[in-house]
C-alpha positions in Angstrom: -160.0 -69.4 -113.3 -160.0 -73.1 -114.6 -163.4 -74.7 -113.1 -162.9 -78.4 -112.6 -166.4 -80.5 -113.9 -167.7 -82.3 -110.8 -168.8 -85.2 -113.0 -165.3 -85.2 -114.8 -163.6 -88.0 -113.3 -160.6 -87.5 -115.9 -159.8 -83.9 -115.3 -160.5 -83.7 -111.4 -157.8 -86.5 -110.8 -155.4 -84.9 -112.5 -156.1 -81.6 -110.4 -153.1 -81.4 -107.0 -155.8 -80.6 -104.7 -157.8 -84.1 -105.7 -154.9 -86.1 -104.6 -154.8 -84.8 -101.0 -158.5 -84.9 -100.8 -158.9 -88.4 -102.1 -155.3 -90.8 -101.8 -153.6 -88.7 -99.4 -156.0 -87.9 -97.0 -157.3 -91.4 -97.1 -153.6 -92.9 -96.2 -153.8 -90.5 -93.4 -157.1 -91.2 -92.0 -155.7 -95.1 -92.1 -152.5 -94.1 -90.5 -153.8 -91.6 -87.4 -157.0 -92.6 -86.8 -155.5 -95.8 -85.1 -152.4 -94.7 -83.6 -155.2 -91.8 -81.7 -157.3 -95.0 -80.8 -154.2 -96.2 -79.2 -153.0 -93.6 -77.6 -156.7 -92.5 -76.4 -156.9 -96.4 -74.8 -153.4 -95.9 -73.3 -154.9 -92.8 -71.3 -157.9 -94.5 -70.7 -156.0 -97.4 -68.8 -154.2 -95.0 -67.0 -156.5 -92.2 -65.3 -159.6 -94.9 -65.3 -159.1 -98.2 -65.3 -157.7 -99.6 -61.8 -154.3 -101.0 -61.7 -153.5 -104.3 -61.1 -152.4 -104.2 -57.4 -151.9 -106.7 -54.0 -155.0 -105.7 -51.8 -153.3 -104.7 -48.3 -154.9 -101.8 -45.9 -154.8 -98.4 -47.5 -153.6 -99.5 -50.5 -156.0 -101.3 -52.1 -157.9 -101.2 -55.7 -160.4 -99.3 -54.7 -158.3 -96.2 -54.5 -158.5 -95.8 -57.7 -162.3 -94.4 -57.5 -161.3 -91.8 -55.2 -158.9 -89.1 -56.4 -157.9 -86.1 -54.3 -161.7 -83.9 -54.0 -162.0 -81.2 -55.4 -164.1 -78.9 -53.1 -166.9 -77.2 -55.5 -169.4 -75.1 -53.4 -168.4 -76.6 -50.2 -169.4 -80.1 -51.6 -167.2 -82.4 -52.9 -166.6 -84.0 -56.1 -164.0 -86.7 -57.0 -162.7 -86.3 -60.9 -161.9 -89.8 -61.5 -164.5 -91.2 -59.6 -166.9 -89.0 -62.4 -164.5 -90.4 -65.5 -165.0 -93.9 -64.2 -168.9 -93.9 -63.8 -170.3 -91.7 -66.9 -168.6 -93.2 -69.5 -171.5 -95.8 -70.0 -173.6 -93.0 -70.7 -174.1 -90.7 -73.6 -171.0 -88.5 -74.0 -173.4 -85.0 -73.6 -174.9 -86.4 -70.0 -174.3 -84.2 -67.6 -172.0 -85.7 -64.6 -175.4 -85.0 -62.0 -177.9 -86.9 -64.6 -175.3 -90.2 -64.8 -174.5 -90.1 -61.2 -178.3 -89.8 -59.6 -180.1 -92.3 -61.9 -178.8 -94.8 -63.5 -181.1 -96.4 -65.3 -183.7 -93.4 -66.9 -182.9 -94.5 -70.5 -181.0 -91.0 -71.0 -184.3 -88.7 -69.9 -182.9 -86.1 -68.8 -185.7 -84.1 -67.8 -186.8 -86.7 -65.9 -183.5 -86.9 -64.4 -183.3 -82.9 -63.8 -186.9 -83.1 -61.9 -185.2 -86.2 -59.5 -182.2 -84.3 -58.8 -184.3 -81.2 -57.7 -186.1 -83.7 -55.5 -183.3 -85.0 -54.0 -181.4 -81.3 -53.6 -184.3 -80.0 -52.1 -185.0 -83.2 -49.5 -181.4 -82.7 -48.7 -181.5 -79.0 -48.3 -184.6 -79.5 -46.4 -182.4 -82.0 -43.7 -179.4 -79.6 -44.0 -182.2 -76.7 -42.6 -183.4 -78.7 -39.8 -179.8 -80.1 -38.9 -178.4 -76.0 -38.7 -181.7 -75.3 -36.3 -180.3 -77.9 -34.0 -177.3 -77.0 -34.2 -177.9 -73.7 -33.1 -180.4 -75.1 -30.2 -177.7 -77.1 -28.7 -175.1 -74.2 -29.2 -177.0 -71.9 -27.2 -178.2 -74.9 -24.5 -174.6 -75.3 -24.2 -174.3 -71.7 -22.4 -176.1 -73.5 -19.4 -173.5 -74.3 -17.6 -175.2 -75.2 -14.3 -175.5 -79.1 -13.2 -179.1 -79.9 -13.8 -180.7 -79.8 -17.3 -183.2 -77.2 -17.9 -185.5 -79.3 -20.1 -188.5 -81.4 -19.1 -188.4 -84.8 -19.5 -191.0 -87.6 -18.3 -188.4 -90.7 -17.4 -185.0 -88.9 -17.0 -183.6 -85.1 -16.5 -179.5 -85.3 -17.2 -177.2 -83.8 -13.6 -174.1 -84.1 -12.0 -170.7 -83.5 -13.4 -170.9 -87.4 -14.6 -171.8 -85.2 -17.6 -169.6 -82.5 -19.4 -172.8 -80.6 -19.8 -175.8 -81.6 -18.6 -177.8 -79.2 -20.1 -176.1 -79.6 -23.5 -176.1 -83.6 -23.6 -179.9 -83.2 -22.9 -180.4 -80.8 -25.8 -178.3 -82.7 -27.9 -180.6 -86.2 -27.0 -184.2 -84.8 -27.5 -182.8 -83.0 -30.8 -181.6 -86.5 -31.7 -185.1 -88.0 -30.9 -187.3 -85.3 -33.1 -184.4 -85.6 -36.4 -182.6 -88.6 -36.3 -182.8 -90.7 -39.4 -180.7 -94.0 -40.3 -180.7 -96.3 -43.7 -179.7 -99.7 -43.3 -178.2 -100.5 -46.7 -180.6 -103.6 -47.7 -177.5 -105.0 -50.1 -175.8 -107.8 -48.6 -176.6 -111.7 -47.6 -176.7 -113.4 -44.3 -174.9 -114.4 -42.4 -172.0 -112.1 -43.0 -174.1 -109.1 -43.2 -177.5 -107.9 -41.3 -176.5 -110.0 -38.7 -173.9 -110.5 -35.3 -172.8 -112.3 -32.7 -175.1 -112.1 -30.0 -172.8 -114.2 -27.3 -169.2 -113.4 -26.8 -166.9 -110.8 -26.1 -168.4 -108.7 -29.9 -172.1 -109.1 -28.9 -172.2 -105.1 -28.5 -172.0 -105.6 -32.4 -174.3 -107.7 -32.7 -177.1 -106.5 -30.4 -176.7 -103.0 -32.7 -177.1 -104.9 -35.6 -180.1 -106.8 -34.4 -181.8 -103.5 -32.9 -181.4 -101.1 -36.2 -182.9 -104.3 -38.7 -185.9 -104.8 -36.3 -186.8 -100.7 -37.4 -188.2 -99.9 -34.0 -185.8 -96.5 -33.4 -184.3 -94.2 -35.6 -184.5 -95.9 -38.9 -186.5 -95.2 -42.4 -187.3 -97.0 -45.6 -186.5 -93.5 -47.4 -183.3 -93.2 -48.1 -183.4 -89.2 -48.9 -184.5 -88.9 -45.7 -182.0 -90.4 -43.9 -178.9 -88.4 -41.9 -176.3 -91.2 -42.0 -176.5 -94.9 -44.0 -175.5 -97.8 -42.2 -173.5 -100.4 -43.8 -174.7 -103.9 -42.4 -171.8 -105.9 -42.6 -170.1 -107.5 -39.4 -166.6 -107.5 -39.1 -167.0 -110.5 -35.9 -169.0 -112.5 -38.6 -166.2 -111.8 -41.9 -163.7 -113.0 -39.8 -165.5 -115.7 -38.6 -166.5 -116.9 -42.2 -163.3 -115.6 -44.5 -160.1 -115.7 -42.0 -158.0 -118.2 -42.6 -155.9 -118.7 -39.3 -153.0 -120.8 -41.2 -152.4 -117.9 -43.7 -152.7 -115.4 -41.6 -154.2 -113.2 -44.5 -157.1 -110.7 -44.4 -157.1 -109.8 -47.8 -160.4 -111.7 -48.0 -162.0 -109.8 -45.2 -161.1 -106.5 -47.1 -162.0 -107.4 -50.4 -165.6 -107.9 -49.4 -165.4 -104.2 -47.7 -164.1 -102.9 -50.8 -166.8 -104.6 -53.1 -169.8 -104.1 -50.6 -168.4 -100.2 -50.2 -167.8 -100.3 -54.7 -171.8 -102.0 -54.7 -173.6 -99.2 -52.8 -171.7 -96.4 -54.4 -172.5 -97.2 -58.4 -176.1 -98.4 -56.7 -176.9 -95.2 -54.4 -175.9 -91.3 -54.9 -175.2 -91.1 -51.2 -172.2 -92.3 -50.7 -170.2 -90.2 -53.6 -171.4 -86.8 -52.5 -169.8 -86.8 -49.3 -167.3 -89.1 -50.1 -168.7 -91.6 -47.1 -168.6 -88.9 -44.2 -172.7 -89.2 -44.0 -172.1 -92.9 -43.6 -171.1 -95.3 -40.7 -169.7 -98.7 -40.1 -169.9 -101.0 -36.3 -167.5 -103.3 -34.9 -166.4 -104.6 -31.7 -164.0 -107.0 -33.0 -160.5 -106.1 -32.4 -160.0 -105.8 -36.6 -162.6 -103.4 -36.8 -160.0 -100.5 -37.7 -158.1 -102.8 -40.2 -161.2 -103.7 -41.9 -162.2 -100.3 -42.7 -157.9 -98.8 -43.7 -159.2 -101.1 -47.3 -160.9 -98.3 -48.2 -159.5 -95.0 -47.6 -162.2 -93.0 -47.2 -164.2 -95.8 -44.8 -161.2 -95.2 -43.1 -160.3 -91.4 -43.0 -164.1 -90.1 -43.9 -166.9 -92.0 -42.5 -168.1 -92.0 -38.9 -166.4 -95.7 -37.3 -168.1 -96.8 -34.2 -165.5 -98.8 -33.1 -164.6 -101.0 -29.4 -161.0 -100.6 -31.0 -160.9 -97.0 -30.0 -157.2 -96.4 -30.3 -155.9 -93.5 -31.2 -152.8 -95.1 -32.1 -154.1 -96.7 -34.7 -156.0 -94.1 -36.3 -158.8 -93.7 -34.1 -159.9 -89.7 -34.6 -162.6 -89.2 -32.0 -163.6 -86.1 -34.1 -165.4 -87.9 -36.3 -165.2 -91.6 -34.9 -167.1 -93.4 -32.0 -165.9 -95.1 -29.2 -168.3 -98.4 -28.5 -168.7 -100.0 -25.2 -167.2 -103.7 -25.0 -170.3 -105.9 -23.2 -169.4 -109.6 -23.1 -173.6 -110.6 -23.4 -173.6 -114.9 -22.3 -177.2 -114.7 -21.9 -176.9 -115.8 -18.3 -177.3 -113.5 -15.5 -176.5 -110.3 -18.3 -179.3 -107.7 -16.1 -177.1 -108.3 -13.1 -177.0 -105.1 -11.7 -175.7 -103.9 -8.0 -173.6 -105.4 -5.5 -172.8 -105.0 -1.9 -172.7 -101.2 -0.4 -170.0 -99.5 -0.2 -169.6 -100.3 3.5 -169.5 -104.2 3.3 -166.8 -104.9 0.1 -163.6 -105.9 1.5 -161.6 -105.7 -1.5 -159.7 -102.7 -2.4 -158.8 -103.9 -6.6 -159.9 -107.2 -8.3 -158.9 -108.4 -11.6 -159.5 -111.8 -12.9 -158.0 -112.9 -16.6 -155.7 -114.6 -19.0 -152.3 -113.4 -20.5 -153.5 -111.0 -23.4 -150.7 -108.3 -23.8 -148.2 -106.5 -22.9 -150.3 -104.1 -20.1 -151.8 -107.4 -18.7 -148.6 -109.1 -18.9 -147.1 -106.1 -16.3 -150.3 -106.3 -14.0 -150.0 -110.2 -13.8 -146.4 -110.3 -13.3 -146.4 -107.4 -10.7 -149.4 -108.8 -8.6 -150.2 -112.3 -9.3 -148.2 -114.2 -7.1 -148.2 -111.5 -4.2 -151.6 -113.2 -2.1 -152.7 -109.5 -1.3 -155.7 -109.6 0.0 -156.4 -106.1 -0.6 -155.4 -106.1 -4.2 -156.5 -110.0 -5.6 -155.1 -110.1 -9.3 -155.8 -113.9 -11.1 -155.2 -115.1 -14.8 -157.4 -117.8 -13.4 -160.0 -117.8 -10.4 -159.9 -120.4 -8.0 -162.4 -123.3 -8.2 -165.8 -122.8 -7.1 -165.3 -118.3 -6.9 -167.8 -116.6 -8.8 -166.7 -114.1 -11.1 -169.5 -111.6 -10.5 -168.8 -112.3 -6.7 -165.5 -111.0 -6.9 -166.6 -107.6 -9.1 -169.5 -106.9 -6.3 -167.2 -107.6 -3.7 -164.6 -105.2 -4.8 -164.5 -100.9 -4.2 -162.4 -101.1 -7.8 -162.0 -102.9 -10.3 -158.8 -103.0 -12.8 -159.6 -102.5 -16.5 -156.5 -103.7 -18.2 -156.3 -103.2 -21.7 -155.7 -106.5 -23.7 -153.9 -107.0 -26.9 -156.3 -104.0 -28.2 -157.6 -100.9 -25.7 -160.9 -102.4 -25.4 -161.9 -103.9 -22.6 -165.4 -105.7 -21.7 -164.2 -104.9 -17.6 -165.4 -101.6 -17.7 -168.8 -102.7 -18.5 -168.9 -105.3 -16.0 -167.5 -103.1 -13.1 -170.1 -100.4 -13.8 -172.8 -102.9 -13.6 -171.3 -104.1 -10.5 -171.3 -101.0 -9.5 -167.3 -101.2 -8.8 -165.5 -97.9 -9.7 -163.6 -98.8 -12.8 -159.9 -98.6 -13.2 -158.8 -98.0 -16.3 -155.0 -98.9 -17.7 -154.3 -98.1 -21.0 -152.7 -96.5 -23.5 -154.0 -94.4 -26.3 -157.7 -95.5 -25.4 -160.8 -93.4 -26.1 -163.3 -94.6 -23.2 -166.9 -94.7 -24.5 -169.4 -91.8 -24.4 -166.5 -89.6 -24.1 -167.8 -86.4 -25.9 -170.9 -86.1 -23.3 -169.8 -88.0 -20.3 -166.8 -86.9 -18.0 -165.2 -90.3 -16.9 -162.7 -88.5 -14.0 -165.9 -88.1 -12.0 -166.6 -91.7 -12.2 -163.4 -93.8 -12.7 -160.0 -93.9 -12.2 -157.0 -93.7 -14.6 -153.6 -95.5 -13.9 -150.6 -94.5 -15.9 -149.4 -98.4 -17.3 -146.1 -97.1 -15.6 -147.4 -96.6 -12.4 -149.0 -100.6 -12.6 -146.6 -101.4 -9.4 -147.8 -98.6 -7.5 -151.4 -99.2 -7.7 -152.6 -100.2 -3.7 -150.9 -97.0 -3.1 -152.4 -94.8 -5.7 -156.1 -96.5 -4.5 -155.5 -96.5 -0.7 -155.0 -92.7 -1.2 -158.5 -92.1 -2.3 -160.4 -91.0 0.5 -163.6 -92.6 1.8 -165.5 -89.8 1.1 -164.1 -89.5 -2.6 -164.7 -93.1 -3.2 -168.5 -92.7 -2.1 -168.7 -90.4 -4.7 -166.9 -92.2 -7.4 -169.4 -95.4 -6.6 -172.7 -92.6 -6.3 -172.0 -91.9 -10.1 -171.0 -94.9 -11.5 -174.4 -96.6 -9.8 -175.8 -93.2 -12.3 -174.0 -93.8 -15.2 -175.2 -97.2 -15.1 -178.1 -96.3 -17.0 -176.0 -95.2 -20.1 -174.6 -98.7 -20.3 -177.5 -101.2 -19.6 -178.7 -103.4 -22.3 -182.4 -103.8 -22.7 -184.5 -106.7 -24.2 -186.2 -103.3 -26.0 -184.5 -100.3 -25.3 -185.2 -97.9 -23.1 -184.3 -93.9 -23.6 -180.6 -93.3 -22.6 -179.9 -97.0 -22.4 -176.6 -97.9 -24.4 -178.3 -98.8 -27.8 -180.0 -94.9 -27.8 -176.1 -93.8 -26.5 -174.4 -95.4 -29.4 -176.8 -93.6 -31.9 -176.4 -90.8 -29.8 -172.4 -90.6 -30.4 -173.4 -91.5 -34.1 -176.0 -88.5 -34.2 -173.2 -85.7 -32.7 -170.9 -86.6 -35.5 -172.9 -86.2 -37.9 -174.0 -82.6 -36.4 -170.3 -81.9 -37.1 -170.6 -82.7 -40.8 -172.4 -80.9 -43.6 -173.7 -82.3 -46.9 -174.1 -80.7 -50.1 -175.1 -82.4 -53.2 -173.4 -82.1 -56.3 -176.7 -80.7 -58.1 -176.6 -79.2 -61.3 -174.6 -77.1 -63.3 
């Protein structure tokens, strides 16, 4: 066998296997090597990069981070959501170290210890959550009307309630666990902030009452049960809507860029894909803010006034949130004549807003009943509030959305409410039984209304009033609030959705 000199330059050249190693293989290494770096781009651009797209309700750029899950464990993990966020980090970084912290300078022991930390805080809450779980399951085999449980200021009866015994479980489990993190991204006054006078000041007085951190919230965010995020939909509108255009593409692009912030910012929204996590509004566009990002939309807990299942309300997992039109003049009003002195049958006072309102105008209007007064405008010098605490019912019309601030006032009134709508989710609904303490009117069955309510009987209609004067409590707002007022209910329907969810971390592999 001929040995070729390393050191002979002259020979080796001439050798067949020295031109492939040398000429050759360099012509290919200049030929592939950038057609690869093409095509890897070209995938890159595909499966990673977003799109170029028109931002529009449940279609918008941020879809791209989501992917279909993939359920690992029971937890669950989005493949191109972990493409897009680890490649800034070293290419043999485990998808756990990259997506927990961020900024550890590629320590991954450090990392692993955090994760551990956070698994086993999260574990920890998981523990607790299953314990009260299985106290509320087996306080929900009480089935008589009166709670069993002690409780200094209030004790839950009466079928006003689905279960009293349950609801009461279900509220002092609340007050021992219940943990909220407000986001602290996000500027004023579009976020960590809300009306607090109008028709949307329910939004408002939430916000306001979760960033004083008197109840349920926590500087820790591993030891929260569900994150807020701060931003109000009454105040985007207010600052981005342009009525001329008639576009709300600015309104969703700050919910998709808040939503994009806290997620490559915070683990907590990626491991459960935003089901841990909630968003508020009483403003009618409350449901189309959230459809910008899918999983707001179709994941997280909504607490919305907007409560129509038509429009994608799913009460399994969203809230419905009481309408209170707050003025700041005469809002503790409470009560109203007894039973025995109101002389009207059904009042309703208000403008042209829909088709259901159009029907109950147009049917009763301009009939001068006295029994049944309907106005889109009250005469000079009648009070409003007169009118509600002169009346045994009040109609609750839906307007151009199911939400109505009527049902508020007519319980505070204490006029039984009538409620008219289509599709609507009243508020409270898991715990509280509204057939005990309203009345529901088919919208078809607008023109037969003095019948339908002239064939409740006195002694019904005492009863109807008796619980609504109750379930007053539940819908009161206090300067602070007071147990089982409706800022403690609203965290309440918050708290019972996210019994119904479980969260696993992605952890390590």
């Amino acid at each position: 066998m001929m040995m070729i000199p390393c050191n002979d330059k002259a020979d080796s050249s001439r050798h067949p296997l020295y031109f492939w190693s040398s000429s050759s293989w360099n012509l290919v290494l200049i030929l592939v090597i950038p057609l690869l770096l093409v095509l890897f781009s070209l995938l890159v651009s595909t499966f990673v990069i977003p799109q170029p797209s028109t931002l529009s309700p449940l279609s918008s750029p941020w879809t791209w981070r989501f992917g279909a899950p993939h359920i690992s464990n029971g937890s669950f993990m989005d493949s191109s959501f972990m493409v897009a966020e680890t490649h800034k980090h070293a290419a043999n970084m485990s998808f756990s170290d990259a997506f927990i912290d961020k900024d550890m300078d590629n320590n991954v022991t450090s990392t692993t210890t955090r994760v551990a930390k956070r698994n086993s805080k999260l574990e920890k809450l998981e523990a607790n959550m299953a314990k009260a779980r299985f106290s509320i399951k087996e306080a929900a085999r009480v089935r008589n009307l009166t709670s069993v449980h002690q409780d200094p200021d209030y004790v839950p009866h009466g079928p006003i309630y689905r279960n009293a015994n349950a609801f009461h479980r279900y509220y002092l489990e609340m007050e021992k666990l219940f943990k909220i993190y407000v986001y602290r991204e996000g500027e004023l006054p579009m976020f960590h902030n809300g009306p607090c006078r109008s028709i949307y000041s329910s939004e408002g007085m939430f916000i306001h009452e979760l960033e004083k951190g008197t109840f349920y919230t926590t500087q820790d965010p591993d030891e929260a049960l569900v994150y807020f995020l701060p931003f109000s939909v009454a105040m985007l509108v207010r600052y981005l809507y342009d009525p001329e255009s008639r576009k709300t593409d600015a309104i969703g692009r700050i919910v998709v860029d808040y939503v994009n912030l806290i997620s490559g910012r915070y683990p907590y929204w990626n491991r459960s894909l935003g089901a841990d996590h909630f968003m508020l509004s009483c403003h009618d566009w409350g449901p189309l803010a959230s459809s910008y990002v899918p999983h707001l939309f179709g994941k997280s807990i909504r607490v919305l006034c907007n409560a129509n299942t038509s429009e994608g309300f799913n009460p399994a997992k969203d809230a419905s949130f009481p309408e209170i039109n707050l003025t700041g003049e005469g809002d503790a009003i409470l009560g109203g004549l007894s039973p025995s002195r109101r002389s009207i049958l059904a009042f309703f006072a208000g403008h042209l807003h829909g088709y259901i309102r159009y029907l109950l105008l147009n049917e009763w209007r301009d009939k001068h009943d006295p029994d049944v007064q309907v106005y889109d405008q009250l005469p000079k010098g009648v009070s409003y509030m007169s009118k509600l605490q002169n009346s045994r019912f009040c109609l609750c019309p839906s307007g151009y959305e199911v939400a109505s601030p009527r049902i508020v006032e007519a319980i505070y009134a204490e006029c039984v409410p009538v409620l008219i709508s289509d599709s609507y989710v009243p508020p409270f609904s898991d715990v509280l039984n509204w057939k005990w303490f309203s009345v529901q009117v088919a919208v078809r069955d607008i023109p037969n209304i003095k019948n339908i309510l002239m064939g409740i009987s006195q002694k019904r209609y005492l009863r109807l009033q008796r619980r609504v004067k109750q379930v007053q409590r539940h819908f009161v707002v206090n300067p602070t609030p007071k147990r089982y007022d409706v800022f403690h209910m609203i965290n309440h329907s918050i708290w019972l959705r996210r019994l119904n969810t479980q969260i696993q971390d992605f952890g390590l592999s």
